[in-house]
PyMOL Python script that loads the backbone (N, CA, C, O; Angstrom):
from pymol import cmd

cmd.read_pdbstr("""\
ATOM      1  N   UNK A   1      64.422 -12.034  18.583  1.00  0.00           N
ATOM      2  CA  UNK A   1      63.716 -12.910  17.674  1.00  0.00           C
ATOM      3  C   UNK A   1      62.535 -12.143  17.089  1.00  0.00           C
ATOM      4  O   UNK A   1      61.763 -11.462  17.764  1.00  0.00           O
ATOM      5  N   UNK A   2      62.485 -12.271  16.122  1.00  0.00           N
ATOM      6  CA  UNK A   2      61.082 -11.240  14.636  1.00  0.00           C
ATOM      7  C   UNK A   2      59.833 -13.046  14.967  1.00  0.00           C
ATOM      8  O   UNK A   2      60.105 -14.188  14.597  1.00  0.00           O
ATOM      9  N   UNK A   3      58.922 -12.705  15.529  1.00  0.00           N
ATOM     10  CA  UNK A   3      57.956 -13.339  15.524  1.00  0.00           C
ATOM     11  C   UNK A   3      56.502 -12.980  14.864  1.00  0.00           C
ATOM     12  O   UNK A   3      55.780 -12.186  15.467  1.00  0.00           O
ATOM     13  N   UNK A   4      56.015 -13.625  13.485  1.00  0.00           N
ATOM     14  CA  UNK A   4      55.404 -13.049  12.392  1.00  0.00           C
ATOM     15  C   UNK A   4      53.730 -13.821  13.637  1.00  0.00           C
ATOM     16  O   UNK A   4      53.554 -14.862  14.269  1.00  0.00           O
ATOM     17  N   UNK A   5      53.276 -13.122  13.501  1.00  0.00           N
ATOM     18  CA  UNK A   5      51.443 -13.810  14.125  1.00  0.00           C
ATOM     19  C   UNK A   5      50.311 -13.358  13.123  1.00  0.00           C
ATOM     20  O   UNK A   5      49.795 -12.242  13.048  1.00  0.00           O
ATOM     21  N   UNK A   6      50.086 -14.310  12.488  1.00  0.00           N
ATOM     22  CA  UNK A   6      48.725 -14.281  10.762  1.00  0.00           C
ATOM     23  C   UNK A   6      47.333 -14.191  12.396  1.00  0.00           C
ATOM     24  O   UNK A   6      46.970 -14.906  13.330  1.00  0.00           O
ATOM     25  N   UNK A   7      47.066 -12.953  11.869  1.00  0.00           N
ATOM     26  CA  UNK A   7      45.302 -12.846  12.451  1.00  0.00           C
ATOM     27  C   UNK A   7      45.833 -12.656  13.814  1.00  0.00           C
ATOM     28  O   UNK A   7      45.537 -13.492  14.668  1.00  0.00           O
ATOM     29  N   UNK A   8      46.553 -11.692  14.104  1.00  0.00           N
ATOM     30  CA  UNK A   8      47.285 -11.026  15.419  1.00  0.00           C
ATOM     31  C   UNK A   8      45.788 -10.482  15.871  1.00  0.00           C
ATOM     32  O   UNK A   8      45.433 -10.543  17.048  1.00  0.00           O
ATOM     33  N   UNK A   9      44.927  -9.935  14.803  1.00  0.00           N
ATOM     34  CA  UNK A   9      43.812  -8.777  15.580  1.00  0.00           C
ATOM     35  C   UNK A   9      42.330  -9.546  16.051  1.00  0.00           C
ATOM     36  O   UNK A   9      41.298  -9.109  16.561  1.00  0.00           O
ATOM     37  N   UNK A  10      42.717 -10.741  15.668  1.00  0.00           N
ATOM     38  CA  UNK A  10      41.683 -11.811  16.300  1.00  0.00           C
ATOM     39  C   UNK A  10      41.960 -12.257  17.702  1.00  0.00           C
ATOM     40  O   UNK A  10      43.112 -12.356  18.125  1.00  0.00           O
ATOM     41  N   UNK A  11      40.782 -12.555  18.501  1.00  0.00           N
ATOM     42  CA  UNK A  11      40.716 -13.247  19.899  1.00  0.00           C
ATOM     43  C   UNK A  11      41.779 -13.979  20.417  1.00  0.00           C
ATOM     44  O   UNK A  11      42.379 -13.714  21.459  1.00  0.00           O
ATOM     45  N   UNK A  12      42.058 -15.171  19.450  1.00  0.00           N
ATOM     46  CA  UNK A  12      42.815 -15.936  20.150  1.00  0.00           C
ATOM     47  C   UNK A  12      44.068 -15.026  19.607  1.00  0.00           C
ATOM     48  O   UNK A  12      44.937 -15.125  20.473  1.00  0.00           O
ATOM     49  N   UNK A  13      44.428 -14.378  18.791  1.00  0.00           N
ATOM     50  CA  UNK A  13      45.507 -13.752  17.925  1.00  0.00           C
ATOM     51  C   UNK A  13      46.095 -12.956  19.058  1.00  0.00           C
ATOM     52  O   UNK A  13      47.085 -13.276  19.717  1.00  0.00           O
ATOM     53  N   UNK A  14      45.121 -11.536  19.242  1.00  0.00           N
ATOM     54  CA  UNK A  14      45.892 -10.546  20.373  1.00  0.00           C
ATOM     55  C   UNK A  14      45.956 -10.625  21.505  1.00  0.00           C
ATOM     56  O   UNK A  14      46.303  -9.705  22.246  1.00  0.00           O
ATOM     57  N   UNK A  15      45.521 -12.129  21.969  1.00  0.00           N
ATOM     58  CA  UNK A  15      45.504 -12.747  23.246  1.00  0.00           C
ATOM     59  C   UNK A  15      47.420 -12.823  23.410  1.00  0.00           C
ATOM     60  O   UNK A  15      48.183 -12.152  24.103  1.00  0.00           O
ATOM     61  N   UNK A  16      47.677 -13.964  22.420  1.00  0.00           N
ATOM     62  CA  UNK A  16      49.059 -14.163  22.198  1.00  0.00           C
ATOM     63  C   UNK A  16      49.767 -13.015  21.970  1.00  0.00           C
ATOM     64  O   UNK A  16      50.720 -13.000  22.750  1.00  0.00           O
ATOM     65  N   UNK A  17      49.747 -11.817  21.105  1.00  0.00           N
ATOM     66  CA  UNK A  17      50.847 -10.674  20.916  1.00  0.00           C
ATOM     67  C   UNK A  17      50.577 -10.276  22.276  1.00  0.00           C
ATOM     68  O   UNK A  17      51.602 -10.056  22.922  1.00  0.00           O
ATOM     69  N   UNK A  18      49.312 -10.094  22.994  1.00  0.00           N
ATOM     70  CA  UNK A  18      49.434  -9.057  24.670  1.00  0.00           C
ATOM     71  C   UNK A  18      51.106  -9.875  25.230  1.00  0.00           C
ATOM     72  O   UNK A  18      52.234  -9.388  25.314  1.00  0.00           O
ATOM     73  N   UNK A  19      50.532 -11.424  25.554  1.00  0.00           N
ATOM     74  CA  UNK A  19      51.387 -12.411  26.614  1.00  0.00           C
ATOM     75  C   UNK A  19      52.454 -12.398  26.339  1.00  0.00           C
ATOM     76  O   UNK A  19      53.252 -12.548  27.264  1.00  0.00           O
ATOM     77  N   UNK A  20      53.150 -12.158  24.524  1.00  0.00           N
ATOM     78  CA  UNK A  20      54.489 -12.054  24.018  1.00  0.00           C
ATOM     79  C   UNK A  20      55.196 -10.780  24.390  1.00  0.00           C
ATOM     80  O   UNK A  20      56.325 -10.796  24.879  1.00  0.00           O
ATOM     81  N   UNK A  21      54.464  -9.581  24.135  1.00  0.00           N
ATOM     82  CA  UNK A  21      55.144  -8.307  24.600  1.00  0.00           C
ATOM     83  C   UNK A  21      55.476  -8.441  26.018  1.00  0.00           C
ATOM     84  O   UNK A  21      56.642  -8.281  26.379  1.00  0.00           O
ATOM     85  N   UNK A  22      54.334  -8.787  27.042  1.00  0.00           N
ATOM     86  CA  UNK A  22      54.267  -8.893  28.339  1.00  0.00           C
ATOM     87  C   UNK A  22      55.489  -9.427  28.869  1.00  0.00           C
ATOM     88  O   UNK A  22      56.172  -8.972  29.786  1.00  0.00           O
ATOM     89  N   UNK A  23      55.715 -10.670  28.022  1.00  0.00           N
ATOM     90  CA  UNK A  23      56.554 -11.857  29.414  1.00  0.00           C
ATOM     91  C   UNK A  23      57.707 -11.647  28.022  1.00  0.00           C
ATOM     92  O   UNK A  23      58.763 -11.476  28.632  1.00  0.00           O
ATOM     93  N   UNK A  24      57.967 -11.591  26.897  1.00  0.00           N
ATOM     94  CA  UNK A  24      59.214 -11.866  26.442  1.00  0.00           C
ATOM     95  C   UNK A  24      59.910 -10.841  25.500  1.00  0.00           C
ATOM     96  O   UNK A  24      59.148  -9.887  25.347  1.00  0.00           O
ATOM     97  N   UNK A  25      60.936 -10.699  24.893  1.00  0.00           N
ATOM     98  CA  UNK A  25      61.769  -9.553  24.566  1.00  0.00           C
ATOM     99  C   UNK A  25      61.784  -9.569  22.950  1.00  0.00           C
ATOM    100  O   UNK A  25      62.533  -8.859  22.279  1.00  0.00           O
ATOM    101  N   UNK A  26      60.723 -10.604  22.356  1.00  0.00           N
ATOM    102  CA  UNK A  26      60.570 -11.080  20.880  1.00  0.00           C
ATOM    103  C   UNK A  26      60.198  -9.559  20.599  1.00  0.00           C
ATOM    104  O   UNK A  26      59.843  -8.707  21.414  1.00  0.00           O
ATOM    105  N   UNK A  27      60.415  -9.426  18.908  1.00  0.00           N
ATOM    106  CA  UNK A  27      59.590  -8.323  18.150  1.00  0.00           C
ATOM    107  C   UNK A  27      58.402  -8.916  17.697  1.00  0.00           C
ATOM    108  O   UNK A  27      58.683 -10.066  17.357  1.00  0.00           O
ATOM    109  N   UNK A  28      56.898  -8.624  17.486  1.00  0.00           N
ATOM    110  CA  UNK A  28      56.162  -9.111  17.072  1.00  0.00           C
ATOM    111  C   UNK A  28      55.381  -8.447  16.297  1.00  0.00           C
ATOM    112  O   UNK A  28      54.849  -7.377  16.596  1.00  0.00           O
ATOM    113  N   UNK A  29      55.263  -9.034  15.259  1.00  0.00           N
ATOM    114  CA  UNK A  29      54.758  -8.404  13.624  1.00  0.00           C
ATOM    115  C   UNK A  29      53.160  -9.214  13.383  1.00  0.00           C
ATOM    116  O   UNK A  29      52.903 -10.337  12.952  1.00  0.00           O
ATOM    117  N   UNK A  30      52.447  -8.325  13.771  1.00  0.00           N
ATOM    118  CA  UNK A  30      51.203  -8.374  13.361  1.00  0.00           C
ATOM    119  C   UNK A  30      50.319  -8.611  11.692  1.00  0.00           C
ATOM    120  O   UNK A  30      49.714  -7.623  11.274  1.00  0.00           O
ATOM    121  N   UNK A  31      50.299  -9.544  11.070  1.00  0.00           N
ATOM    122  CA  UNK A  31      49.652  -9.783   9.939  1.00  0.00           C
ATOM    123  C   UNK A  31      48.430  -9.593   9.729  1.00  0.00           C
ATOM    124  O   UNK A  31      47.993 -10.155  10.733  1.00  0.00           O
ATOM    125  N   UNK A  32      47.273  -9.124   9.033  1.00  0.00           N
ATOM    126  CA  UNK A  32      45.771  -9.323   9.641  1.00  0.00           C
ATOM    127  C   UNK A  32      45.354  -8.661   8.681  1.00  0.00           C
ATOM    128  O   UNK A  32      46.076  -7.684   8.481  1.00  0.00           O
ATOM    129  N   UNK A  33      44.247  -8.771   7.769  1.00  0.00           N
ATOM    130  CA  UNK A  33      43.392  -8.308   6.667  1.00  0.00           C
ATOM    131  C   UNK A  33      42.015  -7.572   7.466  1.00  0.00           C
ATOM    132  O   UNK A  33      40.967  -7.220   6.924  1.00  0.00           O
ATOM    133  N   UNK A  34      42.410  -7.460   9.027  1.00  0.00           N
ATOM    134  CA  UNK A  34      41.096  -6.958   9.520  1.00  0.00           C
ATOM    135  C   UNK A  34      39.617  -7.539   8.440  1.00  0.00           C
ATOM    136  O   UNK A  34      39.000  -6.636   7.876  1.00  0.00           O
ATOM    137  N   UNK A  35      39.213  -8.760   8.252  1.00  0.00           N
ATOM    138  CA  UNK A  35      38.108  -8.919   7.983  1.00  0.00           C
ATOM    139  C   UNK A  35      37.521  -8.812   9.421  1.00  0.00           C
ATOM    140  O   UNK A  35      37.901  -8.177  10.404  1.00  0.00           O
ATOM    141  N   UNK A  36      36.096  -9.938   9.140  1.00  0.00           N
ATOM    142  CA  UNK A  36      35.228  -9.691   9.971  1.00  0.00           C
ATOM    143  C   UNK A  36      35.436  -9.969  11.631  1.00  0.00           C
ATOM    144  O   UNK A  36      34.695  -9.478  12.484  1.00  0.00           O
ATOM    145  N   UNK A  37      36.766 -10.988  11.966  1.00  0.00           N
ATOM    146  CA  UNK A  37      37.312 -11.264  13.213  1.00  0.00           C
ATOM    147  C   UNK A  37      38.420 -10.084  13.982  1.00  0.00           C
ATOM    148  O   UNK A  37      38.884  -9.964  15.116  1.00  0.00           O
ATOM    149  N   UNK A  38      38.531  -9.394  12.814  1.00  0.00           N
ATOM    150  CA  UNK A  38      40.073  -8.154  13.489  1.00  0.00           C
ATOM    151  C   UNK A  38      39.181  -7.203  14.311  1.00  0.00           C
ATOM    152  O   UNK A  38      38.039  -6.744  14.337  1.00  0.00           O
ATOM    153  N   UNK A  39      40.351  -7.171  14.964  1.00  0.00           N
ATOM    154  CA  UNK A  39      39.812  -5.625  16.027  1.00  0.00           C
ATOM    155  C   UNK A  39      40.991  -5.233  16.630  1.00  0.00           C
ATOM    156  O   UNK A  39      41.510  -5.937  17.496  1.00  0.00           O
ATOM    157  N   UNK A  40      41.479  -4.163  16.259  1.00  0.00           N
ATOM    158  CA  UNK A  40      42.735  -3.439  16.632  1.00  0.00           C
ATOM    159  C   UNK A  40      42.713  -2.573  18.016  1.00  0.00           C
ATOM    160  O   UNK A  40      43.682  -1.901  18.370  1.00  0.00           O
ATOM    161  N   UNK A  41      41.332  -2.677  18.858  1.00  0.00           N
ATOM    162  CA  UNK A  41      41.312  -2.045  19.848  1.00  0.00           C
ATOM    163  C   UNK A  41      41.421  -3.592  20.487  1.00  0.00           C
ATOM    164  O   UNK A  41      40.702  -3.611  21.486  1.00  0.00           O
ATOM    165  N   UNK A  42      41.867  -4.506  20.340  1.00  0.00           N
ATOM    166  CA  UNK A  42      42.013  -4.967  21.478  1.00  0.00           C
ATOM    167  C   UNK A  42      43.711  -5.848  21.849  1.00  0.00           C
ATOM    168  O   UNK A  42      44.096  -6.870  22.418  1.00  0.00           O
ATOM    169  N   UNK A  43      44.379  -4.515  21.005  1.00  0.00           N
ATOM    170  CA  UNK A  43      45.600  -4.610  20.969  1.00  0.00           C
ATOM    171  C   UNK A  43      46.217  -3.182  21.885  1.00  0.00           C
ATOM    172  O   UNK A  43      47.337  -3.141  22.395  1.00  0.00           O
ATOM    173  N   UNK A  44      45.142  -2.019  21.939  1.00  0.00           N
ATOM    174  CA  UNK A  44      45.426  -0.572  22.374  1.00  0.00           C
ATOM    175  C   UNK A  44      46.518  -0.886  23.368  1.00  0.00           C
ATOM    176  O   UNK A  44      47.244   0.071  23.637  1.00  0.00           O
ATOM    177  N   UNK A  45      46.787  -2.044  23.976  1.00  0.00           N
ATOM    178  CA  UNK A  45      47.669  -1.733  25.416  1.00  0.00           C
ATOM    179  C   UNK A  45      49.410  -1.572  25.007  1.00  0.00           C
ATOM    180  O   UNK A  45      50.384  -0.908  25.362  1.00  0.00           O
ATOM    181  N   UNK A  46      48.965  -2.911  23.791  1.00  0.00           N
ATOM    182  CA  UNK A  46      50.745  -2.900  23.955  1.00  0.00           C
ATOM    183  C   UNK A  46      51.156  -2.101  21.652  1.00  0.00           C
ATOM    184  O   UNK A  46      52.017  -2.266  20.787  1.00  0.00           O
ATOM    185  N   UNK A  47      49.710  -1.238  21.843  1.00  0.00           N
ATOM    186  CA  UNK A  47      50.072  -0.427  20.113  1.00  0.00           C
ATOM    187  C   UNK A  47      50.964   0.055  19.907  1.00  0.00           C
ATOM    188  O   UNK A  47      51.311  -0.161  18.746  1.00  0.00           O
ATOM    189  N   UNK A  48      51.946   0.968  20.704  1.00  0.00           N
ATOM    190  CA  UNK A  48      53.079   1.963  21.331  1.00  0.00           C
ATOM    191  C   UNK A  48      54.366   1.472  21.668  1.00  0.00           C
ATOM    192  O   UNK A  48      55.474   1.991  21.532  1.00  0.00           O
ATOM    193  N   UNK A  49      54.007   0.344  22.144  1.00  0.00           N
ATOM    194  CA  UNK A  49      55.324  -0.437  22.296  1.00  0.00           C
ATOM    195  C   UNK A  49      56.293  -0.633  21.098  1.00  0.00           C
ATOM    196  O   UNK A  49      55.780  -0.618  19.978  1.00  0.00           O
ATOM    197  N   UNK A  50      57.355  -0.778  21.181  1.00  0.00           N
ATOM    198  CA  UNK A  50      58.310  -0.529  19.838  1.00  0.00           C
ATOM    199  C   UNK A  50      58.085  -1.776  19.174  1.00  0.00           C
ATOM    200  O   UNK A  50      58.106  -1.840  17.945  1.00  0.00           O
ATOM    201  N   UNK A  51      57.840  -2.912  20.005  1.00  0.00           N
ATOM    202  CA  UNK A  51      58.376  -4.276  19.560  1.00  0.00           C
ATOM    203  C   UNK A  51      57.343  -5.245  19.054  1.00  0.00           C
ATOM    204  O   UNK A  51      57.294  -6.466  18.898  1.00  0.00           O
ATOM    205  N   UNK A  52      56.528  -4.217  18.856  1.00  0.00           N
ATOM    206  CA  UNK A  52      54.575  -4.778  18.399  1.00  0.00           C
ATOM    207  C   UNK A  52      55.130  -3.616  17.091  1.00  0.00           C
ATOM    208  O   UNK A  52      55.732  -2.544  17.028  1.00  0.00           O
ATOM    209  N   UNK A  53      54.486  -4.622  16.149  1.00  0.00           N
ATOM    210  CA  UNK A  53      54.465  -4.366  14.360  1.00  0.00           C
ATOM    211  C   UNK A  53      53.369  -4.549  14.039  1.00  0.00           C
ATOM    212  O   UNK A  53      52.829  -5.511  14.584  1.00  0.00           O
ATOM    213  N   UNK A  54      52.456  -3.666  12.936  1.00  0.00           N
ATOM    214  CA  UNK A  54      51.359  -4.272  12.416  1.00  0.00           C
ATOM    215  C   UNK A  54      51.145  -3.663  10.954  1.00  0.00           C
ATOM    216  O   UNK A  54      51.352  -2.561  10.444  1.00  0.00           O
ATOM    217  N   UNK A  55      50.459  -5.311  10.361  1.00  0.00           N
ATOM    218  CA  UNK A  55      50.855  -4.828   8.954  1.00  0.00           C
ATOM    219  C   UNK A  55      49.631  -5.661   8.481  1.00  0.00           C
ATOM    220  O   UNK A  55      49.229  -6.824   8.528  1.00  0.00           O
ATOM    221  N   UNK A  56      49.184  -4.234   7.913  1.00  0.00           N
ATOM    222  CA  UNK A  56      47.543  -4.686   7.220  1.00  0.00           C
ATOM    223  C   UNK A  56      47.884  -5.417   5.655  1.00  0.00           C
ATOM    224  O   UNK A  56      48.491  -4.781   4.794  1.00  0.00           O
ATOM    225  N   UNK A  57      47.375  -6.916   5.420  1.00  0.00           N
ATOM    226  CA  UNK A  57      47.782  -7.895   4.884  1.00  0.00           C
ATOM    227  C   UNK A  57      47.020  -8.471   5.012  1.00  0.00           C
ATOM    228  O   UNK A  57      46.564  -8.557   6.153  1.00  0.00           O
ATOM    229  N   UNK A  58      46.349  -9.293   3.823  1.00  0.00           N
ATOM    230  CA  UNK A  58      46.178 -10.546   3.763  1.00  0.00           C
ATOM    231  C   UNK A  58      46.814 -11.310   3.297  1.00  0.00           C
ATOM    232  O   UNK A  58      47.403 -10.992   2.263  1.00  0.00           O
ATOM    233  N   UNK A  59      46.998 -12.778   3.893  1.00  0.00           N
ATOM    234  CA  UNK A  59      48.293 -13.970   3.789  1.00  0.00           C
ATOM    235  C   UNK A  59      47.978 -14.794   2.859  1.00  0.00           C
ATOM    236  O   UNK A  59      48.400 -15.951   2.859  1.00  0.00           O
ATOM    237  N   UNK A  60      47.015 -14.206   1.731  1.00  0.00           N
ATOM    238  CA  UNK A  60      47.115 -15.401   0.729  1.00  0.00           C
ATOM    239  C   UNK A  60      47.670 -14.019  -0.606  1.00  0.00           C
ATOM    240  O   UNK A  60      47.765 -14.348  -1.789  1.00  0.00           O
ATOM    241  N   UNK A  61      47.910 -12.870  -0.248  1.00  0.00           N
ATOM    242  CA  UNK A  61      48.553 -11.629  -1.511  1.00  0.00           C
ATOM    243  C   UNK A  61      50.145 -12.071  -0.963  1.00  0.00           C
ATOM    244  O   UNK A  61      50.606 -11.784   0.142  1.00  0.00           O
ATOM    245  N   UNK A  62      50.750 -12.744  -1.905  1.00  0.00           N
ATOM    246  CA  UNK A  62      51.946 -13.043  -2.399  1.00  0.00           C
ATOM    247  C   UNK A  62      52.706 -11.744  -2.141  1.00  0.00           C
ATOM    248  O   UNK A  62      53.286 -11.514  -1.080  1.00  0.00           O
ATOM    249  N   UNK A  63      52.662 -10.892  -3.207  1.00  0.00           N
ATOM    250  CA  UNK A  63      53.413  -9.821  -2.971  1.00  0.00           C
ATOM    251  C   UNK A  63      53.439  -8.869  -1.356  1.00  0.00           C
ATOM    252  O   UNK A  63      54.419  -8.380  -0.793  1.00  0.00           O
ATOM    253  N   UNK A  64      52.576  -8.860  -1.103  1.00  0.00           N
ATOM    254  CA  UNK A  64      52.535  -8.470   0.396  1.00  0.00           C
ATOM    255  C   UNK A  64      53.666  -8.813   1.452  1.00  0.00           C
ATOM    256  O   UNK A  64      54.584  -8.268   2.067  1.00  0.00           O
ATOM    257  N   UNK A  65      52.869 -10.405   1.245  1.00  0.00           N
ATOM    258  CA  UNK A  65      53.829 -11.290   2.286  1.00  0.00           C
ATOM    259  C   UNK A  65      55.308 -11.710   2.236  1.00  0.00           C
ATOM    260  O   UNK A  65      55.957 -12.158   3.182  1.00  0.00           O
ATOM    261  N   UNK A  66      55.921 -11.399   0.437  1.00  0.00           N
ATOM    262  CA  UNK A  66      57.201 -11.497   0.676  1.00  0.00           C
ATOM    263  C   UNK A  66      57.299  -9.856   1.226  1.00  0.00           C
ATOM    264  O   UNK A  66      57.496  -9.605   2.415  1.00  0.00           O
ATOM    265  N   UNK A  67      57.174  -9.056   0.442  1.00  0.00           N
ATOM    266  CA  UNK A  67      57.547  -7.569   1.436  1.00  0.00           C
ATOM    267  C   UNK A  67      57.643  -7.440   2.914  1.00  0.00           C
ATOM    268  O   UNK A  67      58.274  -6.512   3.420  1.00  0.00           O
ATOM    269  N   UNK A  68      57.050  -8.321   3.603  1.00  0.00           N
ATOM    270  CA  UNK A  68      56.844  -8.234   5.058  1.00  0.00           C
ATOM    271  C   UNK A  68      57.898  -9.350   5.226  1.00  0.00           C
ATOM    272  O   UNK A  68      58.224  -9.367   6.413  1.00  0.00           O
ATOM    273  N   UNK A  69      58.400 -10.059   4.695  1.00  0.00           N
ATOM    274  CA  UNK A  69      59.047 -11.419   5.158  1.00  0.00           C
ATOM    275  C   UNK A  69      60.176 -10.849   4.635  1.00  0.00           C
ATOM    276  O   UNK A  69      61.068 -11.620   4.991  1.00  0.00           O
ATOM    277  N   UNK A  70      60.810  -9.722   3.834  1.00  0.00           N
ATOM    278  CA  UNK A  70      62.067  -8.967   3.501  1.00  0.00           C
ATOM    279  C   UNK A  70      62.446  -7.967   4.445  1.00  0.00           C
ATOM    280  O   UNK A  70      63.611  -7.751   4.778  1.00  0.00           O
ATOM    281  N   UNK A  71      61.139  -7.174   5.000  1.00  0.00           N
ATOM    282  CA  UNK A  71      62.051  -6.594   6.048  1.00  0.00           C
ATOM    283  C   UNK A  71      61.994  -7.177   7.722  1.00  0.00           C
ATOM    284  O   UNK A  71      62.855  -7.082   8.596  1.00  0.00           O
ATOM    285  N   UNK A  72      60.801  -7.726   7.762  1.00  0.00           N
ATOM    286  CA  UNK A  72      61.206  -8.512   9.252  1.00  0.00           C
ATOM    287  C   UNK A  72      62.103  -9.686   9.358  1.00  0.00           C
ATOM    288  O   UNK A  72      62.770  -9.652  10.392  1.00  0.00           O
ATOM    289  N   UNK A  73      62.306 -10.644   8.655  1.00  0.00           N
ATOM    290  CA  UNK A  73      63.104 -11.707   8.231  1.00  0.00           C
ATOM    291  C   UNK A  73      62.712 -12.611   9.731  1.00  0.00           C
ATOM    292  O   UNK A  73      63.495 -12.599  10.680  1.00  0.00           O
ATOM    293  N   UNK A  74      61.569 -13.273   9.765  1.00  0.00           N
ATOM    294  CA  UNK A  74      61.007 -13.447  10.922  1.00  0.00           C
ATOM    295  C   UNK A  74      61.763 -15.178  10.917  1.00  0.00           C
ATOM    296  O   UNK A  74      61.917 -15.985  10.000  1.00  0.00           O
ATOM    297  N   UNK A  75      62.123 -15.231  12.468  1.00  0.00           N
ATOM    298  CA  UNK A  75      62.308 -16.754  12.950  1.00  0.00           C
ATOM    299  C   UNK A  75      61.394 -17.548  13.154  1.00  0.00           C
ATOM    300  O   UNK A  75      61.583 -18.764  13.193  1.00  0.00           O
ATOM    301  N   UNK A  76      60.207 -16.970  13.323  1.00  0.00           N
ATOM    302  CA  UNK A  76      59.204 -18.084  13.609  1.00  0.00           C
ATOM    303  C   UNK A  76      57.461 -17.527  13.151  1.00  0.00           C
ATOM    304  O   UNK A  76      56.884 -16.500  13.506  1.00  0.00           O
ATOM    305  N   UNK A  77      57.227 -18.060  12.723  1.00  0.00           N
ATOM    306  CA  UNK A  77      55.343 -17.728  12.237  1.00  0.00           C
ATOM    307  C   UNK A  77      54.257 -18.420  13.038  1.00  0.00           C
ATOM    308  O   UNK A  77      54.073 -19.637  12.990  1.00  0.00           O
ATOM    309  N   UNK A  78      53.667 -17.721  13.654  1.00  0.00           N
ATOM    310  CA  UNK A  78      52.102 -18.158  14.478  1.00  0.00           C
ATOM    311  C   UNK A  78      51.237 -18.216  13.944  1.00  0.00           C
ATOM    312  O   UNK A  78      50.531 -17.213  14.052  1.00  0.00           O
ATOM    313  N   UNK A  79      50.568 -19.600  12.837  1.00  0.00           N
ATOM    314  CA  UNK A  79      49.615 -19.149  11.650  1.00  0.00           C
ATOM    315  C   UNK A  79      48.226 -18.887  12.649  1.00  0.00           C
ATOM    316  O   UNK A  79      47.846 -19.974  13.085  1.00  0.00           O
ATOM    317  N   UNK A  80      47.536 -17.964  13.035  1.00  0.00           N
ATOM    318  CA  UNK A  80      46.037 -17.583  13.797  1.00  0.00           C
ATOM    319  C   UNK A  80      45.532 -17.330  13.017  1.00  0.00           C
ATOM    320  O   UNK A  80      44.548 -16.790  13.523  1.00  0.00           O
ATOM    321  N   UNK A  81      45.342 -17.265  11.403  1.00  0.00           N
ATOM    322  CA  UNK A  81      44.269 -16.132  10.909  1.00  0.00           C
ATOM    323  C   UNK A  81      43.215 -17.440  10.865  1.00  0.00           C
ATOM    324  O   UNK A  81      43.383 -18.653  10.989  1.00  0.00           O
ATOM    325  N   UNK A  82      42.129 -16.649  10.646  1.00  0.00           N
ATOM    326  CA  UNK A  82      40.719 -17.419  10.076  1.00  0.00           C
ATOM    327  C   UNK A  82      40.488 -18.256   8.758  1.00  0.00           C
ATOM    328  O   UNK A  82      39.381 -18.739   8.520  1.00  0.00           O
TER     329      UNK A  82
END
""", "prot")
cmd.dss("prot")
cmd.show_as("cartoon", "prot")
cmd.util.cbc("prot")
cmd.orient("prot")
């Protein structure tokens, strides 16, 4: 399963991608405009892992978000951003 998470690099955001890589076998595609809530070091554990995606985006640029929604073709969206 392609699981899309808006504001992956936020608190409550990379709380959820850690627990998803951890406990389940989903791919997870990171969305996040890194404004003032992102922080990509507090993703460092699971960055390497194959099944963690991250894609610098903001979710209101149209063109972006279909590009990301063409090649992940995600089953399910976690809206977290700010």
């Amino acid at each position: 399963m392609n699981i899309i998470v808006t504001g992956g690099a936020g608190f409550i955001g990379s709380a959820v991608i850690r627990q998803y890589i951890k406990e389940t076998e989903h791919n997870i595609i990171n969305v996040d405009a890194l404004t003032y809530a992102g922080n990509l070091e507090s993703l460092s554990e699971v960055e390497k892992n194959p099944r963690y995606h991250f894609e610098h985006a903001h979710i209101c640029d149209k063109e972006a978000m279909e590009g990301i929604f063409k090649e992940y073709q995600p089953d399910a969206i976690m809206h977290l951003a700010a």
